[in-house]
N, C-alpha and C positions, 0 to 999 in steps of 0.2 A: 404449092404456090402460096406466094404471100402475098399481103394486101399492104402497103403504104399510106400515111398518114399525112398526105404531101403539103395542106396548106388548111388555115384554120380563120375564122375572120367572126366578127359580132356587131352586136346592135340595141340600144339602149333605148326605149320611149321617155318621151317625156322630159321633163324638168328632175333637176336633185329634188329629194325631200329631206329634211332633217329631222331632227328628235323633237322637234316643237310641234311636230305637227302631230303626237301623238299624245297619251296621258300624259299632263306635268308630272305626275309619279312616276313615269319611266323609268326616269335616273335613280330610282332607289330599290330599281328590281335589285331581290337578292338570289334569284332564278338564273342558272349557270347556263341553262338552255334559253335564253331571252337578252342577252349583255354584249354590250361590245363595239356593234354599230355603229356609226356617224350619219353615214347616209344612205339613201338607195333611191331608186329611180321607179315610177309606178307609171302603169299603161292608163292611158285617160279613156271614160267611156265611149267613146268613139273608136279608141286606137285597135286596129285589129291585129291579132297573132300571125297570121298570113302575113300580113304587110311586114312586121316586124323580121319574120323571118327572111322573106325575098329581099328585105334591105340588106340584113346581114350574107344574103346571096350572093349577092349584085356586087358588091364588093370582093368574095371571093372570084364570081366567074373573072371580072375586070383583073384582078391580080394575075389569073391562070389564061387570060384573052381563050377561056375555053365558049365553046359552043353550046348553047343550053340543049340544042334539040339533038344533040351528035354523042353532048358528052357526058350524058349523067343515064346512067342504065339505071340506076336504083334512086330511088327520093325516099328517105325519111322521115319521120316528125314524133318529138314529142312533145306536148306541149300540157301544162300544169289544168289551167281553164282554156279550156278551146272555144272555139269563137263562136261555136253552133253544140249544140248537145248531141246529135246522133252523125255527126259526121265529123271526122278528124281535116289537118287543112292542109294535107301531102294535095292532093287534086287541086285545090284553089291556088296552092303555092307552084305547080308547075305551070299553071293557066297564067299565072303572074309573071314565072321565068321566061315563058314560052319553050319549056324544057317537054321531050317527051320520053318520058322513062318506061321502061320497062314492065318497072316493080315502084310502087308505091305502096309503104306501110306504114300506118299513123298507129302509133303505138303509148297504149295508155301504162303501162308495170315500169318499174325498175326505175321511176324516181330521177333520187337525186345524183343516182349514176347509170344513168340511161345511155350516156354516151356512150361509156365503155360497153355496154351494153351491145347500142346499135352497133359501135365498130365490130367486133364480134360477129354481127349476124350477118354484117355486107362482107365480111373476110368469106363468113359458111355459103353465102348466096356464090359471091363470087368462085370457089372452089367448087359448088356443083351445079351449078347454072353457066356459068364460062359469062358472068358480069365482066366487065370489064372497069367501069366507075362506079362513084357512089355518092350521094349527098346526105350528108348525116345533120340535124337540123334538132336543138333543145330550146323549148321555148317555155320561160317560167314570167306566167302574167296574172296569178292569184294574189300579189302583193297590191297592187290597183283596183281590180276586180273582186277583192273579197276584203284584204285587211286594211284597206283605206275607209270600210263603209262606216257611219256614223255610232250604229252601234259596235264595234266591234274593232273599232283603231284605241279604244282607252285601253282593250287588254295588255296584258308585257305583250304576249306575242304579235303582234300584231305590226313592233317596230322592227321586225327580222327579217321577212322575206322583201326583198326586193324583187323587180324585174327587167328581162331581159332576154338574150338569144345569143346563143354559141350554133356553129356551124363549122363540118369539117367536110374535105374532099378526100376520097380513098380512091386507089388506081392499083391494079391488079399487077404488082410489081414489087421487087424486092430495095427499091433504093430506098426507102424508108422504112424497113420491115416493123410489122407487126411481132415482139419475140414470144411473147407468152401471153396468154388474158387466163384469171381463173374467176370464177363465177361461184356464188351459195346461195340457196334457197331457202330462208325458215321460216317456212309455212305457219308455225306455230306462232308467229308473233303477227301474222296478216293482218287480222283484225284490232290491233292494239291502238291504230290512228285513224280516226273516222271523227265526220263534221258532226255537230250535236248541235239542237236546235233549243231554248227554253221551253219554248211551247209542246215538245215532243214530236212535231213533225219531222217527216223524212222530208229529203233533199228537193224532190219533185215537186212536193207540195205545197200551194199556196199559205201565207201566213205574216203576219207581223214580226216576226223576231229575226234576231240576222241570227248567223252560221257562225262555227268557229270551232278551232278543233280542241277535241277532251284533253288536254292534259292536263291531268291530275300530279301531284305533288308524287305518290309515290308509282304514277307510269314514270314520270320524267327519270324519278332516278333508275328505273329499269330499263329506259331506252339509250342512256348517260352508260350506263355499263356494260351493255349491248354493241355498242358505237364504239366504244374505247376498246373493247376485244379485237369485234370481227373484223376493222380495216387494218391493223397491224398484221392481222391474219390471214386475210388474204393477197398485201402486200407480199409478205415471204412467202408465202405461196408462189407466188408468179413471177417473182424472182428466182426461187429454186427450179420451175420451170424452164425458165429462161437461161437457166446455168450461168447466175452472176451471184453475189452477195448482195444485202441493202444498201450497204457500203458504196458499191458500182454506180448505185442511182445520184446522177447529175441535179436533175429537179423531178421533185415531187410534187403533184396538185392533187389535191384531193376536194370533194364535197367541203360546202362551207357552211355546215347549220349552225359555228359558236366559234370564238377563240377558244373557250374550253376545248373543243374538241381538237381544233388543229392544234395547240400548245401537246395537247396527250398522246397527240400521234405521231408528234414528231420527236417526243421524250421517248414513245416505246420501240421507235424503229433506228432512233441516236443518228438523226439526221439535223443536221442545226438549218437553223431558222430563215438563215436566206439561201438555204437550197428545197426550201417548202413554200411556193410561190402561194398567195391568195389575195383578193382581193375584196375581203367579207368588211372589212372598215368604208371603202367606198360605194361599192353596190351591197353591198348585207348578202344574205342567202339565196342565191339564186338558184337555189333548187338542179334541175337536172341542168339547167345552162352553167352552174359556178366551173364545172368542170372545161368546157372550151373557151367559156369565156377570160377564165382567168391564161387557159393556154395562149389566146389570142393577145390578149396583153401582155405575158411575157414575152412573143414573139416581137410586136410592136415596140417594146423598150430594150430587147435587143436581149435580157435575158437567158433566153433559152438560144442557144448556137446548134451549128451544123454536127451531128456525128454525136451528141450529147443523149446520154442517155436516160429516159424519162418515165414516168412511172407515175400511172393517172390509177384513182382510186375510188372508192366512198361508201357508203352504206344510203340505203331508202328507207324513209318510212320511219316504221317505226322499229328497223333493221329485219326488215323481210328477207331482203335481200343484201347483198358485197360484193364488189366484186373490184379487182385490179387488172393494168395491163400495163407491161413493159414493151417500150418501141424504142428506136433509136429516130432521134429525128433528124431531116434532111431534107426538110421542105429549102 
């Protein structure tokens, strides 16, 4: 049995923000992991991930006039900063849909390709549980919630992540199959992205200095070569899975942490440029949402058609993990 990727929809907090709002030295990064951006979108202290996400819902169920309590077996979430520390917001987010699922799972791994990720794991639920749907839901809000703070918006990084929410529906059917997803693990580079404090404090702890992640000059260029590898690599992967060539791929989205990296993956796989959809110039990095959300919008401007073949991608972190998945789409 296959799982279908029938309809995809998203949701934006907030107001645009531009480059002004960050160091006036921005514009002179010379940092290929920090460049590129015009704008992006931040969650305001109040705005909650739950909410963000059931708007981007709300709009899929209305598209599918599906039933929240009848028609989502599975919910669930990833989300960057979650709204609460020990509780994920699959629960809050169906209390909001008035959905009642099955299976709810708030899952913290796999980043900035979680998507592909959760599709994968509502294909495996659905295959040995007998699911029937699914609600797949990326929600990236550390662009408001961390890189807006006072101390910590003059860094380069700081003008990259944006935020937002990508949301897809899966149905236990072959009209938009699922053809191949491949997946990689390197444990060995886990710990290479973690928040550092000036004062030495961990994350929990009380303190004066804000948070911001290490990257140092020579991690970037080992995460930079890490990234340019493993997503060509696991693209053709999943492609030879799938018994097609790169070639066969209609449109490609992948993860958006830099033009650098979409320019290098779209040179190593000789895909030209407007068959590699993104939208890192108006939202920035959106972390695990860049991947639906940028899908969503190519559906919206009509881009992406029926029976086209597509090929969703990325790497996490600080490339822990990769992974790809070829569908045919037929929403």
């Amino acid at each position: 049995m296959s799982a279908s990727l029938i309809a995809v929809a998203s949701a934006l907090p907030g107001e645009k923000v531009g480059n002004d709002f960050f160091s006036p030295d921005l514009k002179d990064t010379k940092n290929p992991m920090f460049m590129g951006t015009e704008y992006r979108h931040h969650m305001g202290r109040q705005d909650k991930a739950s909410d963000l996400i059931a708007d981007a819902c709300q709009k899929l169920i209305g598209e599918l006039e599906l039933n929240p309590e009848t028609d989502i077996d599975i919910l669930m979430t990833n989300v960057s900063i979650p709204d609460q520390p020990f509780t994920g917001c699959g629960a809050v987010v169906s209390k909001v849909l008035g959905a009642k699922p099955k299976w709810i799972y708030d899952l913290s791994n796999t980043g900035c390709v979680s998507f592909v990720y959760m599709m994968d794991l509502a294909q495996t639920i659905m295959m040995a549980r007998g699911a029937r749907s699914a609600l797949i839901c990326c929600a990236q809000t550390a662009g408001g919630r961390i890189f807006a703070l006072e101390g910590v918006k003059t860094k380069a990084q700081a003008a990259i992540p944006g935020d937002g929410c990508g949301v897809g529906y899966l149905v236990a059917d072959d009209r938009a199959p699922i053809l191949a997803t491949v997946q990689q693990n390197f444990g060995e580079f886990s710990e290479d992205m973690y928040a550092c404090y000036d004062d030495g404090r961990k994350w929990w702890e009380p303190g004066d200095s804000y948070g911001y992640i290490d990257f140092t000059e020579s991690k970037t260029v080992k995460i930079v070569m890490r990234g340019n590898r493993a997503v060509p690599r696991v693209v053709k992967a999943a492609c030879e899975e799938a018994g097609i060539k790169t070639s066969d791929i209609d449109i490609l989205i992948t993860n958006q942490p830099n033009t650098f990296f979409l320019r290098n993956w779209r040179e190593a796989l000789q895909i030209p440029e407007e068959k590699h959809l993104d939208t890192f110039r108006q939202y920035a990095n959106l972390f695990g949402a860049g991947i639906p959300v940028t899908l969503a919008e190519g559906v919206r401007l009509g881009k992406i058609k029926k029976d086209q073949v597509l090929c969703l991608a990325g790497f996490s972190h600080a490339c822990d993990y990769a992974a790809a998945t070829v569908l045919r789409w037929g929403a």
